[in-house]
C-alpha positions as CSV (number, residue, x, y, z in Angstrom):
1,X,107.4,8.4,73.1
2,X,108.7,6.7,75.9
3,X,107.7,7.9,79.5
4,X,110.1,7.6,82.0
5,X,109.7,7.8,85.8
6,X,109.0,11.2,88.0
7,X,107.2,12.9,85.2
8,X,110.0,12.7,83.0
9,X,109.8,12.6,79.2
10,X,113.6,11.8,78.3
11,X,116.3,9.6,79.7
12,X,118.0,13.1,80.4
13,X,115.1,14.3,81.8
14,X,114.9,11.6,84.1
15,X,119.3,12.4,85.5
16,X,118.4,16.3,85.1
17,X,116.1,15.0,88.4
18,X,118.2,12.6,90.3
19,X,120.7,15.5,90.2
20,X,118.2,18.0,91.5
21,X,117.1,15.5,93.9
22,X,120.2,14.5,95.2
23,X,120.8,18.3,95.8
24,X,117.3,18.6,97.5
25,X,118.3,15.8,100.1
26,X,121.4,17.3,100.9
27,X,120.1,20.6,101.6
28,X,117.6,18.9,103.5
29,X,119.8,16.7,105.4
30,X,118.5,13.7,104.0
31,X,115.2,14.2,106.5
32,X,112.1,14.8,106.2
33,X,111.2,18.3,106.4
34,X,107.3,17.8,108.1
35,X,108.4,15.3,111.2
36,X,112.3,15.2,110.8
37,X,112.9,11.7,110.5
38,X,116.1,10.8,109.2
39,X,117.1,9.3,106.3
40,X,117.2,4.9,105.8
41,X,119.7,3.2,105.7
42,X,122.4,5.9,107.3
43,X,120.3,5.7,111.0
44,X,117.5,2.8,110.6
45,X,114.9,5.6,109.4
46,X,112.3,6.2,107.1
47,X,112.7,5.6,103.3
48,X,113.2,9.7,102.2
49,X,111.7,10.9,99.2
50,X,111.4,13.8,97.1
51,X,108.3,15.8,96.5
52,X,107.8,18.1,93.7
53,X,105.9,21.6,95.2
54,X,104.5,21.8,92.0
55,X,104.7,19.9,88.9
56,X,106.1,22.8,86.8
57,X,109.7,22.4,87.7
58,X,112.3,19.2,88.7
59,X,114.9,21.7,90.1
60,X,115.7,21.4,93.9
61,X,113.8,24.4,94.8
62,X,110.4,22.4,94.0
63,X,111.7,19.6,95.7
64,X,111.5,18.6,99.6
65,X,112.3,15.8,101.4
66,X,109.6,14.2,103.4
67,X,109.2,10.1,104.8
68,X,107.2,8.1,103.4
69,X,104.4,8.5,106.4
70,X,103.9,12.3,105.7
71,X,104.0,12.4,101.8
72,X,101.5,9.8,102.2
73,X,99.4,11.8,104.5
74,X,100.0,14.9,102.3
75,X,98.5,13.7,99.1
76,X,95.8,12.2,101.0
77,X,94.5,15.7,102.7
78,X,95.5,16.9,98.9
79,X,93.0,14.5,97.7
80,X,90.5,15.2,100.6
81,X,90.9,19.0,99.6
82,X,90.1,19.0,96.3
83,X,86.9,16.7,97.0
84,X,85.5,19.3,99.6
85,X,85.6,21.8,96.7
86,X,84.9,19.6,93.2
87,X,83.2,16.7,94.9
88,X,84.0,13.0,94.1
89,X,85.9,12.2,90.8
């Protein structure tokens, strides 16, 4: 089976989520919901990106918008978590 990008399993899979995450960034206003940077290229911002809440669900709801900076730094206190309580993997 072929595995394509964001978790997806199908090609349609794979719209199904650029069509919940185009619906995500325009709720969000195309920025990011932690530091409210706005979107590149519209003002010379950050590149935006979609996050998934959990991993459970690809519709907009389980979807926000943060820069690159802070979804960075929010998987890396994830990761730094989830050491404090399972130790090193």
């Amino acid at each position: 089976m072929t595995s394509y990008r964001k978790g997806c399993n199908t090609y349609e899979e794979l719209l199904e989520y650029e069509k919940e995450s185009h619906k995500a960034r325009h709720r969000d206003g195309d920025k990011c919901r932690l530091c409210g940077v706005s979107r590149w290229p519209h003002t010379g911002g950050a590149s935006i990106i979609t996050h998934h809440l959990d991993y459970k669900s690809n519709k907009a709801n389980n979807l926000i918008t943060l820069c690159e900076s802070c979804h960075s730094k929010l998987h890396w206190r994830a990761r730094k978590l989830r050491k404090s309580f399972v130790g090193p993997q």
